[in-house]
C-alpha positions, 0 to 999 in steps of 0.5 A, a space after each residue: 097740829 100741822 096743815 098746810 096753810 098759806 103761801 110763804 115768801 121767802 125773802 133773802 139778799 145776795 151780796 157777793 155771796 152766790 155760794 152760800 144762795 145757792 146752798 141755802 135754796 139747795 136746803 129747801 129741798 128738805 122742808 115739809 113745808 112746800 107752798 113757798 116762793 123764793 125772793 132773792 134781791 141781788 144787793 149791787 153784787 160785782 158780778 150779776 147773778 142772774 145767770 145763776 138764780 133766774 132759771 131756779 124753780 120758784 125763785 123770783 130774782 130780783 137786781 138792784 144796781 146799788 146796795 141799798 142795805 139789809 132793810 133796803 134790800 129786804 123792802 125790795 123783797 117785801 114789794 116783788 113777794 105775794 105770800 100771806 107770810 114772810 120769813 125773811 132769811 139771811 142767804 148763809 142760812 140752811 133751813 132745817 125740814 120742820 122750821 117754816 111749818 114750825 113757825 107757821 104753828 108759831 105765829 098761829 098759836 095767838 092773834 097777839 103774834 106778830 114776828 117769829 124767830 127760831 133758834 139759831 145754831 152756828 152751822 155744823 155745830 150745836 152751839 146756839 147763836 141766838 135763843 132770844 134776846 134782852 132789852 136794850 140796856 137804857 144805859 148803855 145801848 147795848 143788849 145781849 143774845 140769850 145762849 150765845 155761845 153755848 150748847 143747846 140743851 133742854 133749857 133751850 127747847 121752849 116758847 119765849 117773848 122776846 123784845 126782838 127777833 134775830 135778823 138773820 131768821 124773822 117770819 111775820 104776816 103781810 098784815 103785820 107789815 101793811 098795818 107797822 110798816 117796812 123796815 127803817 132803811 135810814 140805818 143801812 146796817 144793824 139795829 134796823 131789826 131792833 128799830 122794826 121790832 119796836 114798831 111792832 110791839 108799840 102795835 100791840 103785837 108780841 115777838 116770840 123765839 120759838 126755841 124748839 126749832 132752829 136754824 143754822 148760821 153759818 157765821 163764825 163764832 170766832 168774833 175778829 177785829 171790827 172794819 173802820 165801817 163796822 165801827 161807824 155803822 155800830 156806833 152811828 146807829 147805836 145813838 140812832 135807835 135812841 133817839 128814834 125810839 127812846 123817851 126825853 129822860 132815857 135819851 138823856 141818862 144814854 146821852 150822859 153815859 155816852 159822851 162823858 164815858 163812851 166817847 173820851 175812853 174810846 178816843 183815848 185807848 184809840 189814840 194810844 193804840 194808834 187805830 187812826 182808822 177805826 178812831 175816824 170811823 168812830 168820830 164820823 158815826 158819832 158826829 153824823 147825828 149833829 147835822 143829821 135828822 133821826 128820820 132820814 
């Protein structure tokens, strides 16, 4: 069943990106779904945008002078919203017509409901990006997106649990929020999604991916050589989330699997290759953690 229910905050960050904000708004214009305000933070762009979003309609144009990162600039968000429910999008999105009611039906179909991610499908395509995710291994850190890289298909039409929701596309509830908290902006970039999913589930709510709507991303399929700044935040935050999340023991089987195989395999194939750059960065994410708390 479809009705109109609560208004829905928008919430997405601009960063040196105006094109694809604008595009994004532009898409909106298709939903069914009309109760919604928009919340761009302006994440210390070069160029103040302000000229450019302020005049839009429902928009509500937010500046922050420094970039405060995905978490930061989401909380930001949070604080200047007035919705009863936050969808929080990345700004190279464009929104298909029945997504935010889609959603809606989501987080409604059980109080246990906490966070919602649709599917996610590279831009222009039909190939999926996302259609939910594994756990993090305990040993290695790592998890995988479900149908990444295929074509959507029957298979992927359904209602799933999910440990995590996808950063790129999450609504919840201003309830959910005020009772786990905002986002843990101690990471900057990625895994602060996963670290907030956490939060949510260890409160007793379930994360679902509803599969039957989607998105589009328009982030490339094609996956180019990682910046010296991809690497540090990558692996400082990879042993982050252990340790802000994980027991003693898991910790401790991580740990092992890290620095005795990890961490001499990356050093030495960085060495050899002479990537000076991205060896430093490395070394810098991985010895931030022994002068530095898991808490901020």
């Amino acid at each position: 069943m479809e009705f109109e229910r609560g208004l829905v905050s928008i919430i997405s960050i601009n960063y040196n990106s105006l094109n694809y904000t604008l595009q994004m708004i532009k898409s909106l214009d298709l939903s069914t779904y009309k109760n919604i305000e928009i919340v761009l933070v302006d994440n210390g762009s070069t160029d103040d945008p302000a000229d450019a979003l302020s005049p839009i309609d429902k928009v509500t144009y937010v500046r922050s002078d420094k970039n405060l990162g995905f978490a930061g600039g989401n909380n930001i968000g949070i604080k200047y919203s007035k919705g009863e429910y936050l969808f929080f999008v990345n700004n190279d999105t464009e929104f298909t017509p029945t997504l935010i009611q889609d959603l809606l039906n989501t987080l409604h179909s059980n109080v246990k409901v906490g966070l919602v991610s649709p599917k996610i499908i590279y831009y222009g395509t039909q190939t999926i990006q996302f259609a939910g995710y594994t756990e993090i291994s305990n040993l290695t850190g790592r998890n995988k997106a479900l149908g990444n890289k295929k074509e959507d298909s029957p298979d992927y039409q359904n209602l799933i649990n999910s440990p995590y929701a996808h950063g790129a596309a999450m609504m919840t509830t201003r309830s959910v929020v005020e009772k786990c908290g905002r986002m843990p902006e101690i990471y900057f970039l990625y895994y602060e999604e996963l670290d907030w999913c956490e939060k949510i589930r260890s409160a007793g709510y379930e994360i679902l991916v509803n599969r039957s709507t989607y998105i589009f991303h328009k982030e490339s399929m094609s996956v180019g050589k990682n910046s010296p700044l991809k690497t540090y935040y990558l692996t400082r935050n990879r042993l982050l989330f252990f340790r802000r999340n994980k027991r003693k023991l898991e910790r401790m089987v991580f740990y092992l699997y890290f620095y005795l195989l990890v961490f001499p395999i990356k050093s030495i194939t960085g060495t050899f290759k002479g990537e000076w750059q991205h060896l430093k960065s490395f070394w810098k994410g991985v010895f931030w953690h022994f002068t530095n708390s898991p808490n901020g």
